[in-house]
Chimera marker file (.cmm) of the C-alpha trace (Angstrom):
<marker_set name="trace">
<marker id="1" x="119.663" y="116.516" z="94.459" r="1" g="1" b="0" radius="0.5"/>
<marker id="2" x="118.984" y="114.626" z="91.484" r="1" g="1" b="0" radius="0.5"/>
<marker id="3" x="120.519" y="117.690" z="89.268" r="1" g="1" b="0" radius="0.5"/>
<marker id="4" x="123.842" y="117.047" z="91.291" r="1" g="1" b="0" radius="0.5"/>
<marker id="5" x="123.721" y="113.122" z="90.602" r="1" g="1" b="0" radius="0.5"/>
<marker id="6" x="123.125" y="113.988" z="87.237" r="1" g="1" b="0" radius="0.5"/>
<marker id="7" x="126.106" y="115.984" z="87.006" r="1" g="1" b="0" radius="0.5"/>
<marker id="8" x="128.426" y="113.820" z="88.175" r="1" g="1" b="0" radius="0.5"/>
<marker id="9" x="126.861" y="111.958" z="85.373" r="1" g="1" b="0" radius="0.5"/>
<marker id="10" x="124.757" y="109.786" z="87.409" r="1" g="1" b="0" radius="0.5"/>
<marker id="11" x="121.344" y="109.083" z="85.510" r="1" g="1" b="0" radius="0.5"/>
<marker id="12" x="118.447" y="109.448" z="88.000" r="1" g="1" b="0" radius="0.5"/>
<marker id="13" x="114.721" y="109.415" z="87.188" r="1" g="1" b="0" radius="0.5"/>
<marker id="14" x="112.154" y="111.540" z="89.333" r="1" g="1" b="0" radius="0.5"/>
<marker id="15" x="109.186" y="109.744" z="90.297" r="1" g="1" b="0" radius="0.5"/>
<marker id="16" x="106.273" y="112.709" z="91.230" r="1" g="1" b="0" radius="0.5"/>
<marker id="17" x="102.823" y="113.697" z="90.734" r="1" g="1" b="0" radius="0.5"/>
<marker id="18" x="104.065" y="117.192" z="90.695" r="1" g="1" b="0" radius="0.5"/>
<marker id="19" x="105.116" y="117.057" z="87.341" r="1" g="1" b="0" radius="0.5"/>
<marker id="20" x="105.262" y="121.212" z="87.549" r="1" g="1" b="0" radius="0.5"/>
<marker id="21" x="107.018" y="121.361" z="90.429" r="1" g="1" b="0" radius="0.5"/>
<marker id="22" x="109.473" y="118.614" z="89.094" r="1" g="1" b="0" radius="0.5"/>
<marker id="23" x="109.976" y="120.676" z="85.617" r="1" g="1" b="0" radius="0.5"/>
<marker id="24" x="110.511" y="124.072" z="87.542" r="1" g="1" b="0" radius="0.5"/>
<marker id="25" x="113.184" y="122.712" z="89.513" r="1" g="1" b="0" radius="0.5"/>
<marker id="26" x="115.333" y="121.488" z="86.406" r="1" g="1" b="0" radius="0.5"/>
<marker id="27" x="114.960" y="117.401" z="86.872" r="1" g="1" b="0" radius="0.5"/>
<marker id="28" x="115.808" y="115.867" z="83.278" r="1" g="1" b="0" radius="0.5"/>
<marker id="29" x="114.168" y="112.585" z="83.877" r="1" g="1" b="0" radius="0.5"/>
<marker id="30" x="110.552" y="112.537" z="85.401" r="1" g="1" b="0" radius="0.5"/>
<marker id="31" x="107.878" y="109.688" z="85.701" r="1" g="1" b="0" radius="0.5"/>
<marker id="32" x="104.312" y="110.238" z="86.582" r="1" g="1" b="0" radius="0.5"/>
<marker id="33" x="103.641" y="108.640" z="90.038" r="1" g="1" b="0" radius="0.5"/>
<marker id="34" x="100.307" y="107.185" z="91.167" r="1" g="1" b="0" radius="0.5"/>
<marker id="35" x="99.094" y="110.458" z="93.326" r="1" g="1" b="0" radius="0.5"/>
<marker id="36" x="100.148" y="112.988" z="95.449" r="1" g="1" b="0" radius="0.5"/>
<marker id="37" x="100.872" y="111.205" z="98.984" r="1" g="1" b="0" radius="0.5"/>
<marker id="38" x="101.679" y="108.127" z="97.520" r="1" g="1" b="0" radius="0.5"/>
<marker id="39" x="103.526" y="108.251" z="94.244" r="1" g="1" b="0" radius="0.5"/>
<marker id="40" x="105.006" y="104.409" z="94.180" r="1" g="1" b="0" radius="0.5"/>
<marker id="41" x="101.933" y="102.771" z="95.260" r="1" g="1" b="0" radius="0.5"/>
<marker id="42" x="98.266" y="102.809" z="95.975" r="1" g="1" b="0" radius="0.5"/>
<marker id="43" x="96.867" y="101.762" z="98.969" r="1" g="1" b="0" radius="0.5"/>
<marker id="44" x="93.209" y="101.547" z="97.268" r="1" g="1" b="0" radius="0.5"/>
<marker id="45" x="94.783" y="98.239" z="95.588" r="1" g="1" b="0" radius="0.5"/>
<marker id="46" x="94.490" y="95.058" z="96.818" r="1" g="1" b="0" radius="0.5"/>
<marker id="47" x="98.068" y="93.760" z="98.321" r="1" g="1" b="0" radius="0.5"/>
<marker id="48" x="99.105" y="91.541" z="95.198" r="1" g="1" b="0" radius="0.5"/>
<marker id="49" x="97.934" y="94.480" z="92.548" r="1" g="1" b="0" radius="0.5"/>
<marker id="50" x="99.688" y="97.267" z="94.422" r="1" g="1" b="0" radius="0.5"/>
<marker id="51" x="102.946" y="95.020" z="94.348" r="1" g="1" b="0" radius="0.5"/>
<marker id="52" x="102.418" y="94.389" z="90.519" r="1" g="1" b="0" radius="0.5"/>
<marker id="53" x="101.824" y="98.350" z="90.006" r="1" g="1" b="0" radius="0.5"/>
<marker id="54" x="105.073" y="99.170" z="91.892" r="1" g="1" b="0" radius="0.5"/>
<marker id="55" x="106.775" y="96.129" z="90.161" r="1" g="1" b="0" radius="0.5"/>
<marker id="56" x="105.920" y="97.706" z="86.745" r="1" g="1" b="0" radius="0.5"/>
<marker id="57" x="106.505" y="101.490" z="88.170" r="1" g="1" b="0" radius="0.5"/>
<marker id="58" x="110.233" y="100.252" z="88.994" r="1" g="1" b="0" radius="0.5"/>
<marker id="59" x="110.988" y="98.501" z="85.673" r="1" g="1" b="0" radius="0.5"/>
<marker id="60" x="109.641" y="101.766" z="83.478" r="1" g="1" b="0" radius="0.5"/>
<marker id="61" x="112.004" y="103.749" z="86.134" r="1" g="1" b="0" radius="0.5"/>
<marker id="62" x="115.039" y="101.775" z="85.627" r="1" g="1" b="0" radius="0.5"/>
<marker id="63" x="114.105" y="102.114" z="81.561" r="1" g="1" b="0" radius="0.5"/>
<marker id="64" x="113.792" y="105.447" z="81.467" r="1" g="1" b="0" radius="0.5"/>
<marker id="65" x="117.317" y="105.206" z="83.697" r="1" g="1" b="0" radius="0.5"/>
<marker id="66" x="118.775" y="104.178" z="80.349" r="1" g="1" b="0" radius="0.5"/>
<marker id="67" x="117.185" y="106.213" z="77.505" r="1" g="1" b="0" radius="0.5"/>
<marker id="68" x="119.603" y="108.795" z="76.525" r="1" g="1" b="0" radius="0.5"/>
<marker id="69" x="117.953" y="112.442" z="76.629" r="1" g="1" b="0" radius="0.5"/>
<marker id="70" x="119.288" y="115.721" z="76.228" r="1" g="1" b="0" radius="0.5"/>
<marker id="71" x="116.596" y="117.701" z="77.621" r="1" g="1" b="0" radius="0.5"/>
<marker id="72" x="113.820" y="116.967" z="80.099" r="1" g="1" b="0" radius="0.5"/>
<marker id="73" x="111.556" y="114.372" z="79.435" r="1" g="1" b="0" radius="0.5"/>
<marker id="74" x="108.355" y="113.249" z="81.326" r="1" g="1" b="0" radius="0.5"/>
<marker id="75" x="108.063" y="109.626" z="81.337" r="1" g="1" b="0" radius="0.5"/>
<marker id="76" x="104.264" y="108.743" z="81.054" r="1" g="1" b="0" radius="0.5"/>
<marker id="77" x="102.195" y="106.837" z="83.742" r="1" g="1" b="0" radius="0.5"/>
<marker id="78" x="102.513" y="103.046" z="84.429" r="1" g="1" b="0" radius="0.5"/>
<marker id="79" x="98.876" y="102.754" z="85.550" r="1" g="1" b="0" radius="0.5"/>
<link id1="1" id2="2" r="1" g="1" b="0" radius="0.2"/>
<link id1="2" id2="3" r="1" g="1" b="0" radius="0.2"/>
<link id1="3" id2="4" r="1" g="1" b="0" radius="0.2"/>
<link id1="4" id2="5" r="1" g="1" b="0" radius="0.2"/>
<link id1="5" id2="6" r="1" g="1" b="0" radius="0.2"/>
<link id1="6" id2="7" r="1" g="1" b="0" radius="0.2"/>
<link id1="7" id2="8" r="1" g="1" b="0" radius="0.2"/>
<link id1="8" id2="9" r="1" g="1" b="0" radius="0.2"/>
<link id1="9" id2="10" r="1" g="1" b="0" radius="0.2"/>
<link id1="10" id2="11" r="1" g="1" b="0" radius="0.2"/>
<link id1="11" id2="12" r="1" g="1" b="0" radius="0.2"/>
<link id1="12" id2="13" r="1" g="1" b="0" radius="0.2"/>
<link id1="13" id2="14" r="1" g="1" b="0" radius="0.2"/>
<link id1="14" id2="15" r="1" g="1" b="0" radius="0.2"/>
<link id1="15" id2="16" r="1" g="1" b="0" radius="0.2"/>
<link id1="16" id2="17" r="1" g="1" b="0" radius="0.2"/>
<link id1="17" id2="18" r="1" g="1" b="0" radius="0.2"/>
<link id1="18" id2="19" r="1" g="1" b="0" radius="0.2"/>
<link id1="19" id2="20" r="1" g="1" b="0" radius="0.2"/>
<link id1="20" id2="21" r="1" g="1" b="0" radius="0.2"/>
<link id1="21" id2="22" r="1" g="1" b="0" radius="0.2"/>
<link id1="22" id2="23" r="1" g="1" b="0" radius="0.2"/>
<link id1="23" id2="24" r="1" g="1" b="0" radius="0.2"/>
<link id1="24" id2="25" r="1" g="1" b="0" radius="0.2"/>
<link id1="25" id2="26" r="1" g="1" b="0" radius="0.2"/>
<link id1="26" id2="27" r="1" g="1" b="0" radius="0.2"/>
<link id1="27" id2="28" r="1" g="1" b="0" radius="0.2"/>
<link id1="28" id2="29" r="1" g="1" b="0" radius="0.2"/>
<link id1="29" id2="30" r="1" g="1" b="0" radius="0.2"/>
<link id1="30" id2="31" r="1" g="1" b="0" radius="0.2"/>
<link id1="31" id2="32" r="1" g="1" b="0" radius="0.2"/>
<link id1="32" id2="33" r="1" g="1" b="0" radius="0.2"/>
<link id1="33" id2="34" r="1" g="1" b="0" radius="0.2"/>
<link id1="34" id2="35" r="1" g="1" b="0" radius="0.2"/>
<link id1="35" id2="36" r="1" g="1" b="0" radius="0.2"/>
<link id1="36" id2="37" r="1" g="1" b="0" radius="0.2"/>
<link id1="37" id2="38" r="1" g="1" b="0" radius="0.2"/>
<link id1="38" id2="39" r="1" g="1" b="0" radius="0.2"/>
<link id1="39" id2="40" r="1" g="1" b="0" radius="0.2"/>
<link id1="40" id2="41" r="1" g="1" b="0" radius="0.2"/>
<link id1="41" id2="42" r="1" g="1" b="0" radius="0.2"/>
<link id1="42" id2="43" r="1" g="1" b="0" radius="0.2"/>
<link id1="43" id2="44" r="1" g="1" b="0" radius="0.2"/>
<link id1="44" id2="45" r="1" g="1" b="0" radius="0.2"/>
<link id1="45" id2="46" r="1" g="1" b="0" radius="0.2"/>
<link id1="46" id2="47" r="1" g="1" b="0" radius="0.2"/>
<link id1="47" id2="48" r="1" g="1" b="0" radius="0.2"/>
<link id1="48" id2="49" r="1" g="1" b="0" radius="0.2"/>
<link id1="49" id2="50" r="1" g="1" b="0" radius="0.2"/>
<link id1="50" id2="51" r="1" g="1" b="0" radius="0.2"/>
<link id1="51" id2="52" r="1" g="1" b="0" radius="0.2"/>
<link id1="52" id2="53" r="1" g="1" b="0" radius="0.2"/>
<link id1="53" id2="54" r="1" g="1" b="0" radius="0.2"/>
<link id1="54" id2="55" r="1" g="1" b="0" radius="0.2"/>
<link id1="55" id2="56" r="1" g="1" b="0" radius="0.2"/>
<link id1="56" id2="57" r="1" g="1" b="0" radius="0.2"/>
<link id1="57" id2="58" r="1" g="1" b="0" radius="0.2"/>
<link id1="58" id2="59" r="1" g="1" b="0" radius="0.2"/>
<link id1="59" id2="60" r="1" g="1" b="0" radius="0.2"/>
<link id1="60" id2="61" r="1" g="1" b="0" radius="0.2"/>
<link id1="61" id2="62" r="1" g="1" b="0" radius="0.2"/>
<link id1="62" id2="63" r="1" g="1" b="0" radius="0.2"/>
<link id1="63" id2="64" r="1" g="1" b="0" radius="0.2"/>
<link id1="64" id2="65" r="1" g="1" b="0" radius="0.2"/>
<link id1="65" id2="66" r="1" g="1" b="0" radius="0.2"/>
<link id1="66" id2="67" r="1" g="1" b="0" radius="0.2"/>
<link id1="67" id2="68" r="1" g="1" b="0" radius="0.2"/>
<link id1="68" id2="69" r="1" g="1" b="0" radius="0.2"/>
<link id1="69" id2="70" r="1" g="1" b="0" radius="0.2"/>
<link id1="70" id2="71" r="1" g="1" b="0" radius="0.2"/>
<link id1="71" id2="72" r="1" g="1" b="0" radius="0.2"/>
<link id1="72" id2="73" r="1" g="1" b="0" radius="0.2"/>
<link id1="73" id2="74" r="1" g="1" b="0" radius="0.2"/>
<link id1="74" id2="75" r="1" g="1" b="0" radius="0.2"/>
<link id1="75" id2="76" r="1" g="1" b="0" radius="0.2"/>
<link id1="76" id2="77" r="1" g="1" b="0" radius="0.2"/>
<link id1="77" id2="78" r="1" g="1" b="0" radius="0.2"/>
<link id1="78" id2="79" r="1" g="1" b="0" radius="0.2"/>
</marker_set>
């Protein structure tokens, strides 16, 4: 869906730990999430670090929402 979005001209970033699977299926922007069943959070952290990780996960998101690219990039992780 994100290709669609994109498009239209739509920025959207792709947050995954399946980078692969993410560059296979053409999405320009993808960010590294924290693991595999939970890739905007981790329930290992305590309440107030897990709200700081997904507070920094969201601001590198809406960043990479506004670097141009012309090709797809893999925005690193926010760990």
């Amino acid at each position: 869906m994100s290709k669609e979005f994109e498009r239209l001209g739509i920025p959207t970033v792709f947050i995954t730990s399946l980078i692969s699977v993410a560059k296979s299926i053409g999405v320009n922007r993808i960010m590294k999430g924290s693991g595999v069943m939970h890739p905007v959070g981790d329930p290992k952290l305590s309440l107030e670090r897990e709200k700081a990780f997904r507070r920094r996960l969201m601001e590198a998101a809406l960043e990479s929402l506004q670097t141009k690219i012309n090709e797809q990039v893999i925005f690193g992780e926010v760990l």
